[in-house]
Structures are given as structure tokens and as C-alpha cells.
C-alpha positions in Angstrom: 0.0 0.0 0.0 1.4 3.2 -0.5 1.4 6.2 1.9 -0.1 9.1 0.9 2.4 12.0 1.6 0.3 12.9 5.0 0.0 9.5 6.2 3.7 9.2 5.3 4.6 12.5 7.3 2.4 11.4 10.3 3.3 8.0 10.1 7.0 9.8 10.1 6.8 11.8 13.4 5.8 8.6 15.3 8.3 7.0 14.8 10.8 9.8 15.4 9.2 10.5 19.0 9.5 6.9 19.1 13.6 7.2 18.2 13.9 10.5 21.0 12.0 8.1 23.6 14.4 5.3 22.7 17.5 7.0 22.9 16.3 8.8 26.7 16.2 5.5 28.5 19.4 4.9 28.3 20.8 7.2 31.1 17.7 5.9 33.5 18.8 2.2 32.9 22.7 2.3 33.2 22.6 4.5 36.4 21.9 1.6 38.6 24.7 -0.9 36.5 27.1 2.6 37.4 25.8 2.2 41.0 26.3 -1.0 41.0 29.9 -1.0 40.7 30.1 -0.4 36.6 32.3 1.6 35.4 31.3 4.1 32.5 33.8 2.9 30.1 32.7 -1.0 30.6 29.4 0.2 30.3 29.6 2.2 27.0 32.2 -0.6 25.5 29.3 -3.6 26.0 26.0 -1.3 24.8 28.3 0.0 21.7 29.4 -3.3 21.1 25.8 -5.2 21.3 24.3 -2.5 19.8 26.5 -2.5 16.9 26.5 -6.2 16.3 22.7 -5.8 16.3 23.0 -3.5 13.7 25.3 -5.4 11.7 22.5 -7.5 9.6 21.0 -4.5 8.4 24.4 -2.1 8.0 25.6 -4.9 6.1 22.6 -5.1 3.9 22.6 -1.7 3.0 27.0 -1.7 2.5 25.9 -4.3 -0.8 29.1 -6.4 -0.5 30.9 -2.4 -1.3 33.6 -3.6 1.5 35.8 -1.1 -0.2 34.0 2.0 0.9 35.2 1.0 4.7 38.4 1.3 3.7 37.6 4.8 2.0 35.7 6.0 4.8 38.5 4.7 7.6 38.6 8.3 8.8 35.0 8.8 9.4 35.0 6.0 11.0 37.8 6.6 13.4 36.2 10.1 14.0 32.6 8.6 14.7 34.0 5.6 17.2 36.4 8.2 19.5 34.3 11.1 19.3 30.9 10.3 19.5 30.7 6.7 20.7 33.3 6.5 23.2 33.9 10.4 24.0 30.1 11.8 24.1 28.8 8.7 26.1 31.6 7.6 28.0 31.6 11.7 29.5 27.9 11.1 29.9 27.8 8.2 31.9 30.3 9.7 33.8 28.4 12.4 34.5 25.5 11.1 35.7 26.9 8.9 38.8 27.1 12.4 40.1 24.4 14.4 38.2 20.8 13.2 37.6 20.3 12.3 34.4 17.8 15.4 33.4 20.6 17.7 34.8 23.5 15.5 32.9 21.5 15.7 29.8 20.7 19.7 29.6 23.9 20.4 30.5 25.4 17.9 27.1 22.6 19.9 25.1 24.3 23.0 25.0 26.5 21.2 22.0 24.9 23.4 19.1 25.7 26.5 21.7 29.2 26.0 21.8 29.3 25.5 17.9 28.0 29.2 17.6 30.6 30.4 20.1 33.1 28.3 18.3 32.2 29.9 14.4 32.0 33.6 16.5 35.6 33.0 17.5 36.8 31.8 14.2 35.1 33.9 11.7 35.0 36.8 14.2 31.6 38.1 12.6 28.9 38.0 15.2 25.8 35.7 14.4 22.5 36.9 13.8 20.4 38.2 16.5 17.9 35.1 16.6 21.4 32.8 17.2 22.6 35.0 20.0 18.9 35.2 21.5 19.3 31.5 21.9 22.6 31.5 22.9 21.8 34.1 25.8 18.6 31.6 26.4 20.4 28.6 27.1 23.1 30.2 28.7 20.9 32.0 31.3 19.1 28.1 31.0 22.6 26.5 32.1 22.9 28.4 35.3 19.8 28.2 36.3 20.5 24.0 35.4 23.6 24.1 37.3 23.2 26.2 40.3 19.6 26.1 41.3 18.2 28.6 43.5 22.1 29.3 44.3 22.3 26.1 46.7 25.5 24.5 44.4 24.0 21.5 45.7 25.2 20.1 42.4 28.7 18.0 42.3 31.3 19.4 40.6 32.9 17.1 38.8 29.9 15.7 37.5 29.3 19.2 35.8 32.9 18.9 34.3 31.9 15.5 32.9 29.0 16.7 31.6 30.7 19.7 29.7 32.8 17.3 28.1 30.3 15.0 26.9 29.1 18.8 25.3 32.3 19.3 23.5 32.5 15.6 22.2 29.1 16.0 21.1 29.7 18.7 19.4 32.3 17.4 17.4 30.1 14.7 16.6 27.7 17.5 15.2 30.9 18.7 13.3 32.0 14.6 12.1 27.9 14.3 10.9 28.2 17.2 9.1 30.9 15.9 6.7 29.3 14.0 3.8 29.6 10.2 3.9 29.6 9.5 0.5 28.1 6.0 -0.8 28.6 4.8 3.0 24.9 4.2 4.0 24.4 6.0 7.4 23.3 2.4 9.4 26.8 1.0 8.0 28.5 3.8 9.8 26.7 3.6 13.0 27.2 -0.2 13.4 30.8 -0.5 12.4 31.5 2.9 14.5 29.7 1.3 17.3 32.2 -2.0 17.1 35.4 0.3 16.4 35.0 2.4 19.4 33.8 -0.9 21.8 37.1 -2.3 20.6 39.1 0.9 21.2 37.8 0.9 24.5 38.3 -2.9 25.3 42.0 -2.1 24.1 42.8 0.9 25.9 41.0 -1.1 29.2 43.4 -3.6 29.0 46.3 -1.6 29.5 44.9 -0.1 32.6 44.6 3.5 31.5 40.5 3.4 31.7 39.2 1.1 34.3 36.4 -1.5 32.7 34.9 -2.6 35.9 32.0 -4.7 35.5 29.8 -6.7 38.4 26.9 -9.2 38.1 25.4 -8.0 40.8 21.3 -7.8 40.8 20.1 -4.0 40.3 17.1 -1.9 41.5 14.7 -0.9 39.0 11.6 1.2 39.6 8.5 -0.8 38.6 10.8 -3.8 38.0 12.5 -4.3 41.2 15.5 -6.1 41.9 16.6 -7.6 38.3 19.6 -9.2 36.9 22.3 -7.1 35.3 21.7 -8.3 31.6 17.9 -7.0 32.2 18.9 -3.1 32.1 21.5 -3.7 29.6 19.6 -5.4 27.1 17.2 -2.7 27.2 19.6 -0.5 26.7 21.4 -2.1 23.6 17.8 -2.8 21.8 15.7 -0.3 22.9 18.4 2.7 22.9 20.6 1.7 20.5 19.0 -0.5 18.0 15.9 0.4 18.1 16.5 4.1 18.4 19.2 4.1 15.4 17.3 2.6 13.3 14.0 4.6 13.8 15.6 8.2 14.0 17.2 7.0 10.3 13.0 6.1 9.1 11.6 8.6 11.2 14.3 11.5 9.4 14.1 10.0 6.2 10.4 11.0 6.3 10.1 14.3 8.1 13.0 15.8 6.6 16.2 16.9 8.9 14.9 20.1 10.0 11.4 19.1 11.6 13.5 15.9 12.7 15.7 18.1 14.7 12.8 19.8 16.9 11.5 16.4 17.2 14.6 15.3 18.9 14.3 17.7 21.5 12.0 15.3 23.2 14.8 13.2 24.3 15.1 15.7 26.9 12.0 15.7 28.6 11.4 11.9 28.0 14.9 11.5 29.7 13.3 13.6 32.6 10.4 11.7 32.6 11.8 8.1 32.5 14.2 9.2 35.4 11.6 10.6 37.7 10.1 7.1 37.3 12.8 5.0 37.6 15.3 6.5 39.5 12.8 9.0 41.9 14.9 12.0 40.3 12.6 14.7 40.0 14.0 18.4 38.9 13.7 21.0 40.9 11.2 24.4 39.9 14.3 26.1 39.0 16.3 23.5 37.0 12.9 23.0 34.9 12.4 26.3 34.0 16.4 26.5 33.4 16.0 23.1 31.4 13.0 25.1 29.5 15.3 28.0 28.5 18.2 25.2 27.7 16.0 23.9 24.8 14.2 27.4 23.7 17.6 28.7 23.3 18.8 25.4 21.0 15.3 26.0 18.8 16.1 29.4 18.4 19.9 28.6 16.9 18.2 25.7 14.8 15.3 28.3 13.5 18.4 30.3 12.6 21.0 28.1 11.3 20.2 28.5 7.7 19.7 31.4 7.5 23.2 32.9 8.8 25.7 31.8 6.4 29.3 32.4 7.9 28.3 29.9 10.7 28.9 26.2 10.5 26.0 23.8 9.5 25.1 22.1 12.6 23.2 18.7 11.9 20.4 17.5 13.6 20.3 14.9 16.8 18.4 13.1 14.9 20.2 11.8 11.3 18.6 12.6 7.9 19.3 10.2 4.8 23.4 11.6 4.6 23.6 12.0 8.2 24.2 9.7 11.1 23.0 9.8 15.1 25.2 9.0 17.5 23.6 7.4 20.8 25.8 9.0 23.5 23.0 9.1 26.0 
């Protein structure tokens, strides 16, 4: 049967709020493997590596026997796996054994700020008044995020953690940005996914980044006390599988820039899944700080193409030359 083009638009936005759902529960469910004696790096190196070889059926699918264009696209690769798989969610996962995860999450959303602060600096021509509206937003949004009703109740170095899961996902924006080529988008997410696991294993086993793991049951809200695979496997299929593979559908159909304000939800479903799973529930303050976090990033987005001397900044979520990493 074939979609008419509103059926295929509607049908579309489903299943990218389906993708920004996805891709929230994966802070929610690897906080208690992190309590439970994980470390972030074993944690990120076993849902990048799962997740990838879940992927690998259809990456290889789509790749057409073209082995060759791996080779070509080495770089990419590299950039994708140390960047944005093991930088952006190793940072994160960090961040939130000392943040909770709404916090962690706002705070890693000022990405496509410090891409405007970055192009100010470089091209030394100040953006257009709509960028530096939402740069002032989210801004103001951050210390309202970070320092709620001026209590500092908030540990620093998760805040540091958090920042740099910002900066590595903004590099990610800048590695999506680059054009693949003919390397379908689910290729590079699955193989990036297995290269940065293995860099991580590697580096692990010299000591340098500890890869503690425990099998030790964990406490889940609504679940209760569960075995460690349970969280994990939700994690690899719901927020990496799942997710990747729906936010390439759900963009394909909407278009990048609608895509892009859809994926704004993973915000507030990460808030939501974390008040009912973890009991984290944001303060007055951090939500209206939170609110300001994401009106600022629509306002750079709304802006983006229209202010040529700035970097293009791609969406969360990927469009049919774009990829998503899952960092959260």
C-alpha cells in the first residue's frame, strides 16, 4: 500500500518520537549498572558493542558487498567511534553517577551553543540576532541548570563530565556534518559502534580506563531487583537498535529540520523516565532553566540556515546523509 504523503509525514513523526524516547532511556537504565559497581567505560564498550553487532545485519545489507568503501571512509570511522561513541557517552555516563540524568542531559545539550561560540571565534563576525537570542537563552538556562536557587547543591565534577560529553558531542555535530559519500548511514553507526567498543576494550586492557563490570542484581523502579543483563539489554535494543534505526526512518520522512525539533523530546522523556525509575525529580528552577536550555537550541536551529558564515550544525536526529550518535 502506498502512503499518501500525510499518512507518510504522520506516520514519520511517530516513529521519530518513538527514536527520541528510545534513545532517553538509556541514562535511567545504566545508572543503577554505574551504582552497581560499573564503570562508564565497561558500560559504553558492552551497549556499543551489542548495539552494533545488532545492527550489523541491516548495516551490512545496506553496505551491498561495497567492502571497499570501509576502507575509504577509515577516517569517518575513526572520528565517529572516538568522538561520538566512546567520547560523548563515556563523558555522559560519567556524569550522571554524580548528576541526575535530566541535569547531565541539559547540561550535554548545549552542543549546538558552543558550535555558535566556536564559528564567533573563528570567523569573528557575530551571528544573527535570533542565534545569539538562543545563545543568551540557554546560557541563562545553564545556570539556572547548574546552580539552582544558588544552593550548588550540584557536584562538581559531574558538571565537568558533563561539559565534556558537550564538547565531544559537538564534534560529533561537526564529524555528521561531513558527507559520507556511498557509505549508508546504518553502516557507519554499526561499524563505528564495534570500532569504538574495541578501542575501548584495548585501551582497558592496558589499565589506562578502568572496565569494571559486576553481576550484581540492580534496583529498577517498577521492575524491582533484576539481573544485570535486564537493564542492559534494554539499553542495547531499545536505545541503540531500536533508536538508530528509527531516527534513520523517522528523518528520512520528516525531513532533517522538523527531525531536529522532534529530537528535542529526548530531553523531557529523559526527565520523565528518570523521575520514574530513578525518583529523580527536577527541581522548579532546574525546569524552568531546562525550558530556557532547549528554547535557546530552537532558536539557533530556526536560525541556522539562515546565517551563512556559521557552521551547519546537523540535527540529533540523522537525515538520509547524516548519522545519530547514541551518546546518552
Amino acid at each position: 500500500m502506498t502512503l499518501t504523503p500525510t499518512s507518510h509525514r504522520t506516520s514519520g513523526l511517530l516513529i521519530a518520537v518513538a527514536a527520541a524516547a528510545a534513545f532517553a532511556t538509556s541514562g535511567p537504565f545504566v545508572k543503577p549498572l554505574l551504582d552497581s559497581g560499573w564503570s562508564p567505560a565497561a558500560a559504553v564498550a558492552v551497549r556499543a558493542g551489542a548495539g552494533g553487532l545488532v545492527l550489523l545485519v541491516p548495516a551490512l545489507i545496506a553496505l551491498r558487498g561495497r567492502y571497499h568503501l570501509l576502507l575509504r571512509s577509515w577516517k569517518l570511522i575513526v572520528g565517529y567511534a572516538v568522538i561520538a561513541v566512546v567520547g560523548s557517552q563515556v563523558f555522559y555516563f560519567a556524569s550522571i553517577q554524580y548528576l541526575p540524568v535530566g541535569v547531565a542531559l541539559l547540561i550535554e545539550y548545549t552542543a549546538p551553543i558552543l558550535l555558535v561560540l566556536l564559528a564567533w571565534a573563528r570567523s569573528r563576525v557575530a551571528p544573527a540576532l535570533l542565534t545569539v537570542a538562543g545563545a543568551v537563552l540557554s546560557v541563562a538556562g545553564l545556570a539556572l541548570v547548574i546552580n539552582p536557587s544558588g544552593g550548588g547543591g550540584l557536584h562538581p565534577l559531574g558538571i565537568l563530565f558533563a561539559v565534556l560529553a558537550a564538547l565531544c558531542l559537538a564534534g560529533y555535530y561537526l564529524i555528521a556534518a561531513l558527507p559520507t559519500g556511498e557509505l549508508p548511514p546504518v553502516t557507519l553507526v554499526s561499524v563505528g559502534l564495534i570500532a569504538g567498543a574495541v578501542a575501548l576494550a584495548g585501551v582497558g586492557a592496558t589499565g589506562l580506563v578502568p572496565l569494571a563490570v559486576t553481576d550484581d542484581a540492580v534496583e529498577i523502579a517498577g521492575l524491582g531487583e533484576v539481573p544485570w543483563f535486564v537493564p542492559m539489554a534494554i539499553v542495547v535494543i531499545v536505545a541503540t537498535a531500536f533508536a538508530y534505526f528509527a531516527s534513520l526512518i523517522g528523518a528520512g520522512r520528516l525531513g532533517s529540520r522538523l527531525a531536529s525539533f522532534v529530537g528535542l523530546l529526548e530531553v523531557l522523556f529523559a526527565v520523565l523516565f528518570a523521575w520514574l525509575l530513578l525518583g529523580e525529580v527536577p527541581t522548579l528552577v532546574q525546569a524552568l532553566g531546562g525550558a530556557l536550555i532547549v528554547a535557546g537550541v530552537v532558536c539557533v536551529r530556526m536560525q541556522r540556515d539562515a546565517v551563512s558564515v556559521e557552521p551547519a550544525l546537523p540535527d540529533p536526529l540523522p537525515d538520509p546523509t547524516a548519522t545519530r550518535v547514541g551518546r546518552e
